[in-house]
Backbone as a chain_set.jsonl record, in Angstrom:
{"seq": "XXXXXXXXXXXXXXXXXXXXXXXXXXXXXXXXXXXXXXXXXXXXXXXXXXXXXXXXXXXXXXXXXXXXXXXXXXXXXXXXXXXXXXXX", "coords": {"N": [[-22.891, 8.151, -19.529], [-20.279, 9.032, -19.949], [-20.176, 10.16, -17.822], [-19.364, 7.701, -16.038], [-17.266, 6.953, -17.649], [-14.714, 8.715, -16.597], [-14.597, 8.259, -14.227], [-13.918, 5.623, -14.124], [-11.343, 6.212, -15.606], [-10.198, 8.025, -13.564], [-10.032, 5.926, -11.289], [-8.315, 4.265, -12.514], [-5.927, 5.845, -12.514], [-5.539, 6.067, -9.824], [-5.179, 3.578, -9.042], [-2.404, 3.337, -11.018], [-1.05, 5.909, -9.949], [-0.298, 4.53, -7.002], [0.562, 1.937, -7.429], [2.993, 2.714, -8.92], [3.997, 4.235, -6.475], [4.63, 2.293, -4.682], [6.792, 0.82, -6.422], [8.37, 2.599, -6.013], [9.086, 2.804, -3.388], [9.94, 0.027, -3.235], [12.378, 0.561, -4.703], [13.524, 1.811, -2.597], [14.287, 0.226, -0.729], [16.139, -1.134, -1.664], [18.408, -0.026, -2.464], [19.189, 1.182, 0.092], [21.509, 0.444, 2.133], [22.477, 0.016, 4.78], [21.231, -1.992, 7.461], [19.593, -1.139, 9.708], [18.338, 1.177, 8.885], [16.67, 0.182, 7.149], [15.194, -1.222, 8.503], [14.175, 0.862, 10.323], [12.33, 1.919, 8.095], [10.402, -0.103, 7.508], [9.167, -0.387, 9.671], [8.451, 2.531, 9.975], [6.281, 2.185, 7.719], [4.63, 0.847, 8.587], [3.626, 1.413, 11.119], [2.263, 3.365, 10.126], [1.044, 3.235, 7.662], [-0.164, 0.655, 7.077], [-0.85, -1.202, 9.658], [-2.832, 1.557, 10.819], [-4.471, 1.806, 8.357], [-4.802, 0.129, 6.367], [-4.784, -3.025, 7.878], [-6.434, -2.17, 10.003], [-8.605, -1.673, 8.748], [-9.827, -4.269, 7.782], [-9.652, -5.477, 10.098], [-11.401, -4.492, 12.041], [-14.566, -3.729, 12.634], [-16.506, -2.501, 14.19], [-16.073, 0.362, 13.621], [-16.727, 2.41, 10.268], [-14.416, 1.242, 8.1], [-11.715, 2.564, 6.812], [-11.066, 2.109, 4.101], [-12.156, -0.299, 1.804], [-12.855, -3.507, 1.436], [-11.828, -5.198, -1.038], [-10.003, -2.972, -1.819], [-8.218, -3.373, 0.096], [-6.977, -5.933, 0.114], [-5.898, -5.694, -2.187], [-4.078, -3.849, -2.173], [-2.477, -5.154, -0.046], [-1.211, -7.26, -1.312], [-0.673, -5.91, -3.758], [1.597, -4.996, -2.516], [3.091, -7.268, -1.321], [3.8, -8.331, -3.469], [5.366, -6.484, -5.198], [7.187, -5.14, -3.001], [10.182, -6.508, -2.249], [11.545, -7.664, 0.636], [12.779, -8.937, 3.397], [11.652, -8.2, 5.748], [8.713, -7.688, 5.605]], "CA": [[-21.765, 7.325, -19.912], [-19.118, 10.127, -19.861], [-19.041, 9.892, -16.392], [-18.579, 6.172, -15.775], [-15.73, 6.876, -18.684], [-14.23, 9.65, -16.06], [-14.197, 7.82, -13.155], [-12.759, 4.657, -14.761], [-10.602, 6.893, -15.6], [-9.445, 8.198, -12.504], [-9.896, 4.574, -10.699], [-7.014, 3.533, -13.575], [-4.945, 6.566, -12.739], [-4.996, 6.254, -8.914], [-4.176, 2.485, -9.362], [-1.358, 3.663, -11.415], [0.133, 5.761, -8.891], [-0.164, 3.491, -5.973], [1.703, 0.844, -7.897], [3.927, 3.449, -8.93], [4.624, 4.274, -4.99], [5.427, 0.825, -4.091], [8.124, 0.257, -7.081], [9.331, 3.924, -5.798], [9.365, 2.119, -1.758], [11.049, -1.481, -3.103], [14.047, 1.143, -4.974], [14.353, 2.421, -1.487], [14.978, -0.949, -0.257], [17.776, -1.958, -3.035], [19.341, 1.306, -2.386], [19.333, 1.482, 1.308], [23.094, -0.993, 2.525], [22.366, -0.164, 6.271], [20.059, -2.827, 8.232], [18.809, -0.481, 10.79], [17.759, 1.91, 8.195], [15.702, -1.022, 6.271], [14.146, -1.444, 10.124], [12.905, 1.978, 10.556], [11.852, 2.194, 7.099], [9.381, -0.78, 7.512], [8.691, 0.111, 11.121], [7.398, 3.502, 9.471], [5.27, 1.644, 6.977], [3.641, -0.49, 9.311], [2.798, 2.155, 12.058], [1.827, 4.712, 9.902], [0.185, 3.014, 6.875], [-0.424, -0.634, 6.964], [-1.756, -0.826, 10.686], [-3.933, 1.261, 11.172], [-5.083, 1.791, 7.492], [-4.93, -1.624, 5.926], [-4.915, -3.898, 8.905], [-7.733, -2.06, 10.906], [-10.081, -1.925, 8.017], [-9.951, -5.708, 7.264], [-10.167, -6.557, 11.233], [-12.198, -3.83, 13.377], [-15.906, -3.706, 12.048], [-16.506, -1.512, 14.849], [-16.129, 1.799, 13.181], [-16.443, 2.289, 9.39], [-13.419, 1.236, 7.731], [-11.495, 3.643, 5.788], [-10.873, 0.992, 2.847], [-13.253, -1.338, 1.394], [-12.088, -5.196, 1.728], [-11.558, -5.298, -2.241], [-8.729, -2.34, -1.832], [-7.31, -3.953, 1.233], [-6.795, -7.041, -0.376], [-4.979, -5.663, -3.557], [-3.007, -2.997, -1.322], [-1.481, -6.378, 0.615], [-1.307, -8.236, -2.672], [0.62, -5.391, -4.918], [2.987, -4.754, -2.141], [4.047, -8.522, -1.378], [4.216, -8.848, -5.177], [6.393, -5.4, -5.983], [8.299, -4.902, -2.563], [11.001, -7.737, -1.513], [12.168, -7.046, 1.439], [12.576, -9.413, 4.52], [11.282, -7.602, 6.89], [7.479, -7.288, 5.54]], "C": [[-20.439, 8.067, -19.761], [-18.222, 10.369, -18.386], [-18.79, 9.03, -15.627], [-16.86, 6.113, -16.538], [-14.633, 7.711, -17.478], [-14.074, 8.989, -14.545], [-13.62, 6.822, -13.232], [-11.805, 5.105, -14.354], [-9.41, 7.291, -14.523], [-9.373, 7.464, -11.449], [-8.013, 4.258, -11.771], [-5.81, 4.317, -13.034], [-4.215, 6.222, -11.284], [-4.668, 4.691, -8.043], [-2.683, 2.501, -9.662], [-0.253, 4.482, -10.277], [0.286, 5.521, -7.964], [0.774, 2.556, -6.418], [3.238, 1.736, -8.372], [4.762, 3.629, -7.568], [5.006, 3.268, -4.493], [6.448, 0.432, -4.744], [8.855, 1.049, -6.735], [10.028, 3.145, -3.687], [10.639, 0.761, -1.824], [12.334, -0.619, -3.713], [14.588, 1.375, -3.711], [14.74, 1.698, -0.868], [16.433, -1.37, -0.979], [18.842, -1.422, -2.232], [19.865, 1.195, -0.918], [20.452, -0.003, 1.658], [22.699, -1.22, 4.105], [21.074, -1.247, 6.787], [19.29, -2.198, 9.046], [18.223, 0.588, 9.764], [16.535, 1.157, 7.356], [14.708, -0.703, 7.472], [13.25, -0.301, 9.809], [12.024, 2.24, 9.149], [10.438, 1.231, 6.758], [8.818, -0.674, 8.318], [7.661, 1.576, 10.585], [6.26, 3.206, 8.401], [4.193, 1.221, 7.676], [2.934, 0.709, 10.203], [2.115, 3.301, 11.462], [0.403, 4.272, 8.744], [-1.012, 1.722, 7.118], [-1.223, -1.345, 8.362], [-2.91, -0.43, 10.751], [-4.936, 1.752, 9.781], [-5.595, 0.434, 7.203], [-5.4, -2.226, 6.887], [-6.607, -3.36, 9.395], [-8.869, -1.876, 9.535], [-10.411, -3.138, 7.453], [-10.102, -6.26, 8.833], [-10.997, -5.67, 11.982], [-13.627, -3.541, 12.624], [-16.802, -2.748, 12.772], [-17.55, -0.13, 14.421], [-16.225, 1.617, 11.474], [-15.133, 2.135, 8.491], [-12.587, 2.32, 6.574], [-10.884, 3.17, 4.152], [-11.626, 0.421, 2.578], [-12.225, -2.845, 1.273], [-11.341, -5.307, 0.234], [-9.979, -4.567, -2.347], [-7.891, -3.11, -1.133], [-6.175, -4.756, 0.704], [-5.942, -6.137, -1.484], [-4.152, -4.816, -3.369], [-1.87, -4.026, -1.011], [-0.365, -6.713, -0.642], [0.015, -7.748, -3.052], [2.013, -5.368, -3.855], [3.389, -5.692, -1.853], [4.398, -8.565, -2.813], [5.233, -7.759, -5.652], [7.558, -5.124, -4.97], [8.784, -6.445, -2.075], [11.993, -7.902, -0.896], [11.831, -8.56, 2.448], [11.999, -9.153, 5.442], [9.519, -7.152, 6.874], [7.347, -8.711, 4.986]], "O": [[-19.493, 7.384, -19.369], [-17.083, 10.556, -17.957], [-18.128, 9.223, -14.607], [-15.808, 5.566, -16.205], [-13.521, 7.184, -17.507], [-13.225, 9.491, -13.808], [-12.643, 6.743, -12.488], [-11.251, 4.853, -13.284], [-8.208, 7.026, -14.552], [-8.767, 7.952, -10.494], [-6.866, 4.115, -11.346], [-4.725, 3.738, -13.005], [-2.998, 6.085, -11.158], [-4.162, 4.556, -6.928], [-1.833, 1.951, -8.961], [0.828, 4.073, -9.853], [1.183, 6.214, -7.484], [1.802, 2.385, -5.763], [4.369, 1.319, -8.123], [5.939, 3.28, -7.476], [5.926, 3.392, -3.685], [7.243, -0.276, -4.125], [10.052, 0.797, -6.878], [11.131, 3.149, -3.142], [11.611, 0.499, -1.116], [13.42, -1.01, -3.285], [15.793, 1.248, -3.494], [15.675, 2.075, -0.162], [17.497, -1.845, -0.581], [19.759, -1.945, -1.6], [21.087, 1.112, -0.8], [20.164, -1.181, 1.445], [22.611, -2.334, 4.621], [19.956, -1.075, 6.302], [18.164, -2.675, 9.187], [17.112, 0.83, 10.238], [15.529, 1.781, 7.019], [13.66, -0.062, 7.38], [12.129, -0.292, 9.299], [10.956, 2.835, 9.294], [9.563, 1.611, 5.981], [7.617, -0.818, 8.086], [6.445, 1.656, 10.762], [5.354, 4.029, 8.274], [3.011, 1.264, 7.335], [1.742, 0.944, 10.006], [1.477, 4.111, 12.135], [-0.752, 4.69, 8.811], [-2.231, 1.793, 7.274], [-2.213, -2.033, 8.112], [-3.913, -1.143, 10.768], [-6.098, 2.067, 10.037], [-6.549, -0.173, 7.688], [-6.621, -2.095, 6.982], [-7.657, -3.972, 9.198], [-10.067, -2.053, 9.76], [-11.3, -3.136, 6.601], [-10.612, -7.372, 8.971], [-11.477, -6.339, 12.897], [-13.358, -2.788, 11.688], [-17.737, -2.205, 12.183], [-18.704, 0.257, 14.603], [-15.746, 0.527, 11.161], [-14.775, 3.246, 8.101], [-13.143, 2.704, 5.545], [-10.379, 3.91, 3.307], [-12.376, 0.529, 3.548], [-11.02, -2.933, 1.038], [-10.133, -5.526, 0.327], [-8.985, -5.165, -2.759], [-6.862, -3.539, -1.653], [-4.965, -4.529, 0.739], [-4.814, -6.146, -0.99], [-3.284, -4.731, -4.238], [-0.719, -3.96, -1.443], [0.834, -6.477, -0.786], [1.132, -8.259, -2.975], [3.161, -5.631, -4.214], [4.605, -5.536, -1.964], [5.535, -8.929, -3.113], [5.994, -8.126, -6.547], [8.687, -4.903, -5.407], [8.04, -7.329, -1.65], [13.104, -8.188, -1.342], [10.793, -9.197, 2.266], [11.748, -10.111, 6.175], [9.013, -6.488, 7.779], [6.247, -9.138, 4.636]]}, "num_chains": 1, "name": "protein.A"}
């Protein structure tokens, strides 16, 4: 039982700072006045994270995905729901 309690645990934590990193991504939107800086800033999301993390483990079946469908899904989710940005 101690170590279902311990991995909870560190399921809860590394929830926490994932959602943490996305309210830290939508400040950088507020903050940021320039339009072309917004660009590359979602342009680097997309090609670096959301591609071929996210994306390719919800469409290529291929290869083993490096996400499970459950994460995928609540990766998408939190960041339409915390960042609000036009451009994603």
């Amino acid at each position: 039982m101690g170590d279902e309690k311990r991995i909870v645990s560190w399921i809860q934590q590394e929830i926490e700072d994932a959602n943490e990193l996305l309210y830290y991504i939508q400040d950088l939107y507020q903050t940021i006045n320039y339009e072309p800086y917004k660009e590359m800033l979602t342009s680097s999301l997309m090609q670096i994270f959301f591609a071929p993390v996210v994306v390719q483990s919800l469409t290529v079946f291929k290869i083993k995905p490096k996400l499970g469908i459950q994460i995928c899904l609540y990766v998408l989710t939190m960041t339409l729901q915390i960042i609000k940005c036009h451009l994603l």
